[in-house]
C-alpha positions in Angstrom: 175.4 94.0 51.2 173.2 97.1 51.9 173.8 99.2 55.1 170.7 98.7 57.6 170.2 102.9 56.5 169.4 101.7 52.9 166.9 98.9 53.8 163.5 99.7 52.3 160.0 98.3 53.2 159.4 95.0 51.7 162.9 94.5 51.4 163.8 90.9 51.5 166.4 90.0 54.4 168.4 86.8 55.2 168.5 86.4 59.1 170.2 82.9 60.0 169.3 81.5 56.9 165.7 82.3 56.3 164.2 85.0 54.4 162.1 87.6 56.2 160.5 90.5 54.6 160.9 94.0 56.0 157.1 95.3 56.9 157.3 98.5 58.5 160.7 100.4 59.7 161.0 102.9 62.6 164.0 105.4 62.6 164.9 107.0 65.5 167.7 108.9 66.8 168.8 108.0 70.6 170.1 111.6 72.6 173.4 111.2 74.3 174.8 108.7 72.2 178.0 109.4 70.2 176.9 107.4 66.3 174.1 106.9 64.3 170.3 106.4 63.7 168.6 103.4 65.0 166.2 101.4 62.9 163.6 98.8 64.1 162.4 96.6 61.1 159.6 94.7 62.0 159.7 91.7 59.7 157.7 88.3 58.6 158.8 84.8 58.2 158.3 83.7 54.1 158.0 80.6 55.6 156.1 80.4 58.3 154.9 84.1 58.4 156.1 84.6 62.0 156.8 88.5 63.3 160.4 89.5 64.5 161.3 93.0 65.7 164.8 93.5 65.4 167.2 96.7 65.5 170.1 97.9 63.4 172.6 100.5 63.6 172.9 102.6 60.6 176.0 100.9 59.7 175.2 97.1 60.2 175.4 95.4 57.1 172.6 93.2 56.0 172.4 90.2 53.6 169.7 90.3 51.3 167.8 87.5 50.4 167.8 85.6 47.2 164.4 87.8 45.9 162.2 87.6 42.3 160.5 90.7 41.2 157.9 90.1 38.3 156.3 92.5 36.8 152.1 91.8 37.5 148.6 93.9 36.8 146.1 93.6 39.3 143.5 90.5 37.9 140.7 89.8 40.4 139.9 88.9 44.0 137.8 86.0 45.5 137.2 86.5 49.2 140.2 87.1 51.0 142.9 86.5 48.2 143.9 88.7 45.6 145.0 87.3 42.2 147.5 89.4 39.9 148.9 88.2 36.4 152.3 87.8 35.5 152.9 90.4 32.5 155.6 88.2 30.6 154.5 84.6 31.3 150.7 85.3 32.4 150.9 82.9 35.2 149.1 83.9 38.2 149.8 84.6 42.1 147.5 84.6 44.7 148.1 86.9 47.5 146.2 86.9 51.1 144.6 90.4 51.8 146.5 90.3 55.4 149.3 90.4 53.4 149.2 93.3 51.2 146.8 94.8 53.2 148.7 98.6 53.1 149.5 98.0 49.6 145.5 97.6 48.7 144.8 100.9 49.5 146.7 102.0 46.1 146.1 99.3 44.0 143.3 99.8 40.8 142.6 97.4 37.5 145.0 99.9 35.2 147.8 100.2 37.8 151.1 100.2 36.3 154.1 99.2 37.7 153.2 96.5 39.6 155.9 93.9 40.8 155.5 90.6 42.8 158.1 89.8 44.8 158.9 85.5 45.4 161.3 83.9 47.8 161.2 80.0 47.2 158.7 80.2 44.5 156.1 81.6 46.8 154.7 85.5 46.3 155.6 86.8 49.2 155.1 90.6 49.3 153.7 93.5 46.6 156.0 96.4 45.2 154.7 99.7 44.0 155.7 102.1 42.0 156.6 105.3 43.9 153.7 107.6 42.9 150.1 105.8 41.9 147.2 108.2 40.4 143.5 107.7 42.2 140.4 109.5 41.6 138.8 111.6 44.3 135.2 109.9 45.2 134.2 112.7 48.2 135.6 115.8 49.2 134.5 119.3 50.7 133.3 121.5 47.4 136.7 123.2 45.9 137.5 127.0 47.5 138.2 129.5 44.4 141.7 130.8 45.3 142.2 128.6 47.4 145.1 127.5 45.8 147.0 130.5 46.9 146.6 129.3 50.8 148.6 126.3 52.2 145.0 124.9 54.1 144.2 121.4 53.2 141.0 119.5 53.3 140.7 115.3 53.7 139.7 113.4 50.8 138.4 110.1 50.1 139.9 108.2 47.5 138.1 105.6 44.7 140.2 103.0 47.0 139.0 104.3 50.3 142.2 106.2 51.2 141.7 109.5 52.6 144.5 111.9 53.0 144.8 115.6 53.1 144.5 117.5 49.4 144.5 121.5 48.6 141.6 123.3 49.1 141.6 123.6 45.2 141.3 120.3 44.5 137.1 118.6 43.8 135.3 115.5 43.8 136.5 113.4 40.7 139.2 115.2 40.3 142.3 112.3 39.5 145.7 113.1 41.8 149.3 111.7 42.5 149.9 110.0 45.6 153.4 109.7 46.9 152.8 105.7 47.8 155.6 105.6 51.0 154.2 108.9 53.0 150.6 108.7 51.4 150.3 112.4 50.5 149.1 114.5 47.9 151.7 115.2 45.1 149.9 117.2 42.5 147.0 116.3 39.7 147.1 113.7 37.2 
């Protein structure tokens, strides 16, 4: 049983018997108050996909929920659902793009380390690897020596990401992109 600190996004909880998964988690720290950090998970039903805020003290322990990862590659999308293959069994999971909508923004066909994560037989949320390489579609023209300053530029990803990149860096240049704070890393 993890601490409420240790809880990562699409963690899979088990709240009076049901299965939510952790979407998005706010840390703060309240002034005047002798203990910990606060954190506010906002979490989704696997069953029935309703939204629950809740907050934990650092300490609280949570249960995890009974949680499948498979390991998956990206396969196609029809409309509004994404379909990836399972790597070992080549079965296939269909995923809403409401859903994974944050993860879509680093997902390409040759992504590797891909997971699926199922509650109850049923996909219920995507797991990336930490750091995902993208190529650089549009950018301001590169700066020589502009790698000696700290100044940054945005740039637009092949997946339609922009973040901030060195003024070094070009168009179709490929670069690592921490996946949890969406920021430049280094090149490929």
């Amino acid at each position: 049983m993890p601490k409420a600190s240790e809880i990562k996004r699409n963690a899979a909880i088990d709240i009076n018997g049901e299965a939510y998964i952790v979407r998005d988690i706010e840390r703060s720290v309240p002034q005047g108050r002798a203990g910990g950090s606060l954190y506010r998970m906002r979490m989704y039903n696997v069953a029935t996909n309703a939204k629950i805020d809740e907050t934990f003290k650092d300490s609280d322990m949570l249960t995890l929920a009974d949680l499948t990862r498979r390991a998956v590659t990206f396969s196609y999308s029809d409309g509004d659902e994404y379909v990836f293959m399972d790597s070992e069994d080549y079965s296939s999971y269909s995923m809403n793009k409401e859903n994974i909508e944050d993860e879509l923004m680093f997902i390409t066909d040759d992504l590797q380390g891909l997971h699926v994560m199922i509650v109850n037989d049923a996909p219920v949320a995507l797991d990336l690897p930490g750091i995902v390489e993208l190529e650089i579609t549009e950018t301001d023209p590169s700066i020589k020596g502009g790698s000696a300053t700290a100044r940054t530029k945005p740039a637009t990803l092949s997946t339609g990401l922009i973040i901030q990149v060195p003024e070094h860096i070009s168009t179709g240049d490929r670069i690592k992109v921490n996946v949890e704070e969406r920021k430049f890393t280094g090149r490929a």
